[in-house]
C-alpha positions in Angstrom: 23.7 51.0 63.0 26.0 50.2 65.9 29.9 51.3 66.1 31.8 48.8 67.4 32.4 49.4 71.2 35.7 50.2 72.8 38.1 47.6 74.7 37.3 49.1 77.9 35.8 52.7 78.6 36.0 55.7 81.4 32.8 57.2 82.3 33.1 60.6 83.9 30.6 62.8 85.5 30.6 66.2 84.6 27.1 68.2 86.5 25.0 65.4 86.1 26.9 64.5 82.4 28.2 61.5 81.5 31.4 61.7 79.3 32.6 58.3 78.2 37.0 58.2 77.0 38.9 55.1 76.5 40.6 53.6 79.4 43.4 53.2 78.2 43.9 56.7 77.8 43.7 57.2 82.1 46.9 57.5 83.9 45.7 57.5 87.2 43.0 58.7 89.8 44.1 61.1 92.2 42.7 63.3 95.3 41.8 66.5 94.6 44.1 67.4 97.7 47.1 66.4 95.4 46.7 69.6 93.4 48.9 72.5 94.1 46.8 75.7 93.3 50.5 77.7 93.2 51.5 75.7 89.9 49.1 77.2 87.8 49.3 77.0 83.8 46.6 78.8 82.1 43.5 78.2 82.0 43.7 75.3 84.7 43.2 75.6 88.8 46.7 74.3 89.6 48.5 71.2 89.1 49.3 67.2 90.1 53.2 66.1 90.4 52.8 62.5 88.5 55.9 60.5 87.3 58.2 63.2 87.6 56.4 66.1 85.4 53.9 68.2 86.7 50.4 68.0 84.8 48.3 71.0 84.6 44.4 70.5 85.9 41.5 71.8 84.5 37.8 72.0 86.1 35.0 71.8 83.1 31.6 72.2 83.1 29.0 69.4 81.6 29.4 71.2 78.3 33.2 70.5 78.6 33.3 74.5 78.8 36.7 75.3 81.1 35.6 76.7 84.2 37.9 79.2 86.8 36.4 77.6 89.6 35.4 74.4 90.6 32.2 73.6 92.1 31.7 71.9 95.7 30.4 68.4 94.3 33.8 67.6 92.5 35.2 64.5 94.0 38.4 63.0 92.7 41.1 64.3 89.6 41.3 61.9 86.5 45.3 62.0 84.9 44.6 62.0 81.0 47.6 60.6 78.9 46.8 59.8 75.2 50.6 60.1 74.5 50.4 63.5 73.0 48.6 65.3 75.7 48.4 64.9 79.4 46.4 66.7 82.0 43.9 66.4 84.7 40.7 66.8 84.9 38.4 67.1 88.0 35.2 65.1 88.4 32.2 64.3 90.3 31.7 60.8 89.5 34.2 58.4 87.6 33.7 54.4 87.2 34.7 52.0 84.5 33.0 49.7 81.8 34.0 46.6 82.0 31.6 45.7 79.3 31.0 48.7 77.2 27.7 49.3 75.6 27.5 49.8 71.6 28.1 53.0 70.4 25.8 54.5 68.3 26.6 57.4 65.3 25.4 60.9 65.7 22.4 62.0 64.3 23.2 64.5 62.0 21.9 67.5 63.9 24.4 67.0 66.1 27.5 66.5 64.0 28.4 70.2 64.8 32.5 71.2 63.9 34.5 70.9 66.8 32.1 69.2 68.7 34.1 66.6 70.7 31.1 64.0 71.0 32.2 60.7 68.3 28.9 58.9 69.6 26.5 58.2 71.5 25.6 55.1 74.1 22.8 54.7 76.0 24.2 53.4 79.8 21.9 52.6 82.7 22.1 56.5 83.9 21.0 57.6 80.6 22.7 58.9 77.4 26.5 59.1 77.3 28.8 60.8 75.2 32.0 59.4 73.6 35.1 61.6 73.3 38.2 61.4 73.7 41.0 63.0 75.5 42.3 64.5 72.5 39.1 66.2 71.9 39.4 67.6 75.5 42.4 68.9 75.1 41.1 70.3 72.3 38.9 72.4 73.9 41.3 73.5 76.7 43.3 74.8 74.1 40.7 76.9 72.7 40.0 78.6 75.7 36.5 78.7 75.4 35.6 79.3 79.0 32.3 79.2 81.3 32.4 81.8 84.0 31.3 79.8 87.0 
């Protein structure tokens, strides 16, 4: 059974994981030389100046785990604003669906609480998962952390 697919959908690349979040829920793209390590809020490895606020950034790993550092391979800093939160997170990879696949439910081994995968899609790079930047945040504020 398919979900129906989204208007228009983000896919980011996390190590090698694809992450897919609605586009309309992407502020901007920015350099990762825009972040200013001295404006740190918790948890996050500095911060962008974006319409007149500062908005924290955060590195996470493929498991959406916060990490202290960020590795080499990240690329470019996706602004997340779902009206409620807004934040940055760094990437390796990010492109856009025009034509996003279907979404498909999650098999019920992996409908685990708190999880922050909704579905599932199957892309040309191989399986996806759909969040949301909600979820993310989510997860930030948890603090569950990886130590890389």
């Amino acid at each position: 059974m398919n979900h129906e697919p989204l208007a228009a959908l983000a896919v980011l690349v996390l190590d090698g994981r694809r992450w897919l979040l609605p586009q309309a829920e992407v502020a901007s793209l920015e350099p990762l030389l825009d972040i200013d390590p001295e404006v740190r809020p918790p948890g996050s490895i500095g911060a962008i100046a974006y319409r007149d606020a500062w908005w924290p950034v955060y590195c996470m790993s493929g498991e959406l785990r916060v990490m202290a550092r960020m590795p080499e391979k990240r690329r470019l800093c996706l602004l997340l604003d779902n009206g409620a939160d807004r934040f940055g997170l760094v990437c390796d990879q990010i492109e856009s669906l025009a034509d996003p696949p279907p979404l498909f439910p999650l098999p019920a081994c992996m409908r685990l609480p708190g999880s922050p995968i909704e579905a599932l899609a199957l892309l040309d790079a191989g399986l996806g998962g759909a969040t949301t930047a909600e979820h993310i945040a989510r997860l930030i504020a948890t603090g569950e952390h990886d130590d890389a």
